[in-house]
N, C-alpha and C positions, 0 to 999 in steps of 0.2 A: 423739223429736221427730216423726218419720214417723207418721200413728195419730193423731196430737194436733190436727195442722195441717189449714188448710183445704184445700179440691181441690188433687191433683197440680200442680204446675208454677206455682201461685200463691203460696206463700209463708203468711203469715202469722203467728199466735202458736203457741206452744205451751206447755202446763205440764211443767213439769221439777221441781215441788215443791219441798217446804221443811221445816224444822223445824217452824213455829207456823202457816203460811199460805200455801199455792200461790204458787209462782212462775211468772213467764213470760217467754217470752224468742222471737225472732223466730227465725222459721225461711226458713233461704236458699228461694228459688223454686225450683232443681235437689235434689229427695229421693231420687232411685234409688239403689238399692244401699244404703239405711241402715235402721238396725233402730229397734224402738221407743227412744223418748228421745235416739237418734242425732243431735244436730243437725249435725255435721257426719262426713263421709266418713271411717273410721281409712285409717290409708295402710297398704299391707301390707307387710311386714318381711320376705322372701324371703329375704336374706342370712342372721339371723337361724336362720331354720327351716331352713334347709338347712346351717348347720352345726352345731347342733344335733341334726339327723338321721344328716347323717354322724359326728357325734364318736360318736353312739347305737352308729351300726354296728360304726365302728372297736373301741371298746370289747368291743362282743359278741365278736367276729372275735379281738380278744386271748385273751378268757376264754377262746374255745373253743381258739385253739394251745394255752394255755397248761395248759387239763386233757386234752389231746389230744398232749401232749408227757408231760406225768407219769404219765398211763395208759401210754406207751408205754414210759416210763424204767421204770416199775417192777411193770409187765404183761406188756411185749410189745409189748400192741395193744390198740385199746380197744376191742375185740369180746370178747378175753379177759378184759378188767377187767368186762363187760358181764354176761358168762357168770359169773366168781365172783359180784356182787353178784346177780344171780337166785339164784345157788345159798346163797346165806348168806338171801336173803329167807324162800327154800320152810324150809330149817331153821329158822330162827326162828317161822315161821308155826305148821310142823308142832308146836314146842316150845311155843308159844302155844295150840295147838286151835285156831288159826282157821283151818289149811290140813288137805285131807285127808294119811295119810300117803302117802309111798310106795307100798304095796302095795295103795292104791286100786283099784278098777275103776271105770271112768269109764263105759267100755259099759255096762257093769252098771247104774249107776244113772241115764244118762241115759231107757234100755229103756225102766226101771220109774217113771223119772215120769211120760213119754211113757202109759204104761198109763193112771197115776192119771186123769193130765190128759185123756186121750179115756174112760176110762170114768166 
């Protein structure tokens, strides 16, 4: 509605469309705060989005006791669960070829790209 109608704070018509042939319909004198086709003000829903948000969180905050408990049941601790799963990642990579092995040298070839790349 806002966009459609005549000057701020006078009111007027606005089109809001149709199936076969434009529609119109009045628009209040007061338009701030509305978006296009807005003829009137939405009210905002703050209860709403704010439990919404929190149930959001509550949820997260579960998940994470609840794999932060089973790391620990059956881990230790979940710096230790953290350290196996890197270490099952590098062997499988290494198993794959897409990681170097073990007995890499890393100095080694960062040196020599460093060389390629400036010379």
């Amino acid at each position: 509605c806002p966009g459609a109608c005549t000057q701020l704070g006078q009111g007027g018509k606005c089109m809001i469309g149709g199936a076969s042939s434009p529609l119109y319909e009045a628009c209040p004198a007061d338009i701030t705060g509305r978006r296009w086709r807005e003829c009137s003000k939405p009210s905002q829903d703050f209860l709403s989005i704010g439990l919404g948000a929190g149930g959001a969180l509550l949820g997260i905050c579960l998940v994470t006791f609840s794999v932060m408990k089973w790391a620990q049941r059956r881990h230790g601790s979940i710096i230790a669960y953290a350290r196996k799963k890197r270490a099952d990642l590098n062997r499988t990579g290494q198993r794959l070829k897409i990681l170097p092995p073990e007995t890499a040298r890393y100095t080694q070839f960062f040196v020599l790209t460093g060389f390629c790349v400036a010379g």
